[in-house]
TIKEZA-414092 format. One record per residue: residue in one letter; x, y, z of N, C-alpha, C, O in turn. Coordinates in steps of 0.001 Angstrom, whole numbers, plus 500000, padded with zeros to 6 digits. Layout:
% TIKEZA-414092
AXYZXYZXYZXYZ...
//
This chain:
% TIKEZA-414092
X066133190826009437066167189896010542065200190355011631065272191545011937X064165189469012362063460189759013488064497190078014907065629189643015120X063916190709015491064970191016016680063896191383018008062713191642017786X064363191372019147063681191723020113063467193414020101064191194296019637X062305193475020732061975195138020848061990195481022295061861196630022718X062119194644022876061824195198024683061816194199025822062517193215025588X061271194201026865061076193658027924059657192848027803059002193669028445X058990192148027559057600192090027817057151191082028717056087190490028540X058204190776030041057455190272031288058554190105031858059606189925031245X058402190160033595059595189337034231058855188498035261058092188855036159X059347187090034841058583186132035838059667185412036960060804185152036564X059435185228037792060811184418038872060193183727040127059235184169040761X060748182796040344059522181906041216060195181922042583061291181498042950X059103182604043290059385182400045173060357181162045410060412180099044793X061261181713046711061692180634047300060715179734048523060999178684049099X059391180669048651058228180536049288057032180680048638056687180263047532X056486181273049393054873181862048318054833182813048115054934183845048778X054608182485046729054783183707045637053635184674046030053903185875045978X052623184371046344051900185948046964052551186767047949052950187931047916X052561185633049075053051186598049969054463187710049854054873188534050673X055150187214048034056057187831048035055624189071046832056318190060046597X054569188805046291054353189887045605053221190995046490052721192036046063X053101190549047419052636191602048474053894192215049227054023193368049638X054455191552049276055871192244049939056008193727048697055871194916048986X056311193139047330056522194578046551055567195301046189055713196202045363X054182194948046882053118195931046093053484196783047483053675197954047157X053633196611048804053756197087050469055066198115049653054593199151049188X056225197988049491057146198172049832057972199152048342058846200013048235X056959198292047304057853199001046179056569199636045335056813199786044138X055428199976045708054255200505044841053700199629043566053046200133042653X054042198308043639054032197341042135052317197474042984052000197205044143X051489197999041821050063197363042158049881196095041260050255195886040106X048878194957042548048770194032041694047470193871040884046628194768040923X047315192980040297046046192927039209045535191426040137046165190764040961X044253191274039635043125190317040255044106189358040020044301188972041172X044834188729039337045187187559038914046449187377039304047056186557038616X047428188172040726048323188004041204049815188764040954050771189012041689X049473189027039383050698189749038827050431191497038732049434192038039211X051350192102038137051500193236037618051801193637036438052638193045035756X051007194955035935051623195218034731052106197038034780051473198063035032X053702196720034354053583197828034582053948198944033347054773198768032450X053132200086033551053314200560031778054334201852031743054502202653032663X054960201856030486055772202843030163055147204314030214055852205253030581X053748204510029821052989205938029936052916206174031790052575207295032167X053104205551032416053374205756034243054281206510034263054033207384035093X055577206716033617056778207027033924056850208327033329056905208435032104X056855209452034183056716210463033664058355211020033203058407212179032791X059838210124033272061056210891032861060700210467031389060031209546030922X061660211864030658061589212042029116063321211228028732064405211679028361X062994210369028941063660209586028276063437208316027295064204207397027009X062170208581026900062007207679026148062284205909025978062854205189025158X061389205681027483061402205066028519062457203457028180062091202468027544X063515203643028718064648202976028419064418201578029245063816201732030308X064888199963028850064935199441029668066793198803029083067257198599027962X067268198698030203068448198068030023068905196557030073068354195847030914X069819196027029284069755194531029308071398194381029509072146194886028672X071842193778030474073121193289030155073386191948031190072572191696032078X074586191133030984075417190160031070076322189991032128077367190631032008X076196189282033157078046189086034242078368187952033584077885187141032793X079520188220034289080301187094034337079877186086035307078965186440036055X080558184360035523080254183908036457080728183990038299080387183568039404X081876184973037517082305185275038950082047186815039657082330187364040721X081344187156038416080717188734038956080047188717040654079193187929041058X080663189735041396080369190111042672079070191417042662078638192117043578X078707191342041135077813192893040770076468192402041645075970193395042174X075694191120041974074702190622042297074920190558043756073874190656044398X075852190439044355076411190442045868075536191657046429075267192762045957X075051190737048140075008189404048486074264188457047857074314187247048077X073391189168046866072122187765046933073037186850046270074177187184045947X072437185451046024073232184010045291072374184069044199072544183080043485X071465184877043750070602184404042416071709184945041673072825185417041887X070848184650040596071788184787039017071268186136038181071809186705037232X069937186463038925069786187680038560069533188671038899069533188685040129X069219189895038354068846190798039676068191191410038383068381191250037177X067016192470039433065894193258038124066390194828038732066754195064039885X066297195675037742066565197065037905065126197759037688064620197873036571X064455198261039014063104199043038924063466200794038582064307201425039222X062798201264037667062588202480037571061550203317038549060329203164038540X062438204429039575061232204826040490061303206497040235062181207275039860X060241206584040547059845208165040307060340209196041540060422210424041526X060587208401042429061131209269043051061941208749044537061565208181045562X063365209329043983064494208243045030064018208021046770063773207051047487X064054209443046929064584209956048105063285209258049136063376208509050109X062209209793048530060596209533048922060379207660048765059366207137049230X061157207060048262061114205480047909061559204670048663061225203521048952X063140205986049303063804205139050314063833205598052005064514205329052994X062680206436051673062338207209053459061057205931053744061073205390054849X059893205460052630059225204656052798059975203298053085059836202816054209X060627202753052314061513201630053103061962201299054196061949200307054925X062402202393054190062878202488056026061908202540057002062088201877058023X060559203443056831059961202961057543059294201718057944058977201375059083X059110201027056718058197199910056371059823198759056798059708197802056032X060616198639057318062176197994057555062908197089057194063349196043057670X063022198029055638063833197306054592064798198297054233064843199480053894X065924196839054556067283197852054661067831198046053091067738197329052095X068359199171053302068966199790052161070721199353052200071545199573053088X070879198688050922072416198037051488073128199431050679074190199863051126X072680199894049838073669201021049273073129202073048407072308201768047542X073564203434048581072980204660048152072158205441048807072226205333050031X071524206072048455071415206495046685072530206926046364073206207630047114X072876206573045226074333207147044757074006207795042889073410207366041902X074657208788043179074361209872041713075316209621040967076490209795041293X074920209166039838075626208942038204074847209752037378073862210329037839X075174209860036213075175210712035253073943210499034479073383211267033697X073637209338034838071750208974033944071103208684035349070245207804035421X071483209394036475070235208873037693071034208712038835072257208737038969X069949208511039781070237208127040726070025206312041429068906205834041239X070807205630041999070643204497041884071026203763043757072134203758044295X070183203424044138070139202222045714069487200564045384068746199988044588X070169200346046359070047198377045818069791198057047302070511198379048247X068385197215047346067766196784048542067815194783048476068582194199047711X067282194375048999067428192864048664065463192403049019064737192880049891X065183191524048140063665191296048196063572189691049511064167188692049108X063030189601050588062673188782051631062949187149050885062694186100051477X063386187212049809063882185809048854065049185887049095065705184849049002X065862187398049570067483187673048943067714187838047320068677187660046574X066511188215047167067367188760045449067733190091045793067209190649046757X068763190756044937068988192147045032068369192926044092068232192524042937X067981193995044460067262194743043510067984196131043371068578196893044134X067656196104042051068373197469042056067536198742041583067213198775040395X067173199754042386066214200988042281067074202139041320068296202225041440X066184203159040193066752203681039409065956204877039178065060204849038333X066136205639039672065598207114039248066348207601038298067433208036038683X066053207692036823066647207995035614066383209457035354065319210064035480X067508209883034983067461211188034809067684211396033068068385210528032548X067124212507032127067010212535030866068269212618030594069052213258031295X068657211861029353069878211743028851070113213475027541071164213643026922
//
């Protein structure tokens, strides 16, 4: 049977203009962009030895896991480095609604993107 192997894009459309919002994450979250508006971002960047994991899962419809934003989804960024990710935020004054908080595969803070999506930041630690 064919099956999926990975992630190979995430697209989501401004509640405004979409540049000015992918300048918001190239400012704020290091996404460099390419001539043509988007980003690509590659697994050889990521220097944790984990054998660069992306995670996929499911809420419910009454899941509060996406709270506050009202979208339906939320994206989980892998960052290289927590602490240094969320001293730049703050300066640049984007609030941090929670963390960093330490679990057992990483460290993890959830900011919200100038749309109100929530995002969720992930410094992965080797399993």
């Amino acid at each position: 049977m064919a099956k999926v192997t990975g992630i190979g894009g995430v697209f989501f459309k401004s509640a405004g203009n979409g540049s000015e919002l992918a300048a918001w994450y190239e400012k704020n979250l290091g996404i460099s962009l390419e001539s043509w508006g988007g980003a690509i971002l590659r697994w050889t960047d990521d220097k944790v030895v984990d054998g660069g994991l992306t995670v996929w899962s499911t809420a419910n419809s009454d899941s509060k896991w996406f709270a506050p934003s009202e979208s339906s989804f939320m994206i989980n960024y892998r960052v290289d480095n927590m602490d240094e990710l969320l001293d730049q935020l703050k300066q640049n004054g984007v609030e941090i609604l929670k963390g960093p908080d330490a679990e057992d595969n990483g460290k993890f803070a959830w900011i919200m993107d100038p749309d109100g999506n929530k995002i969720e930041l992930w410094e992965p630690m080797a399993m």
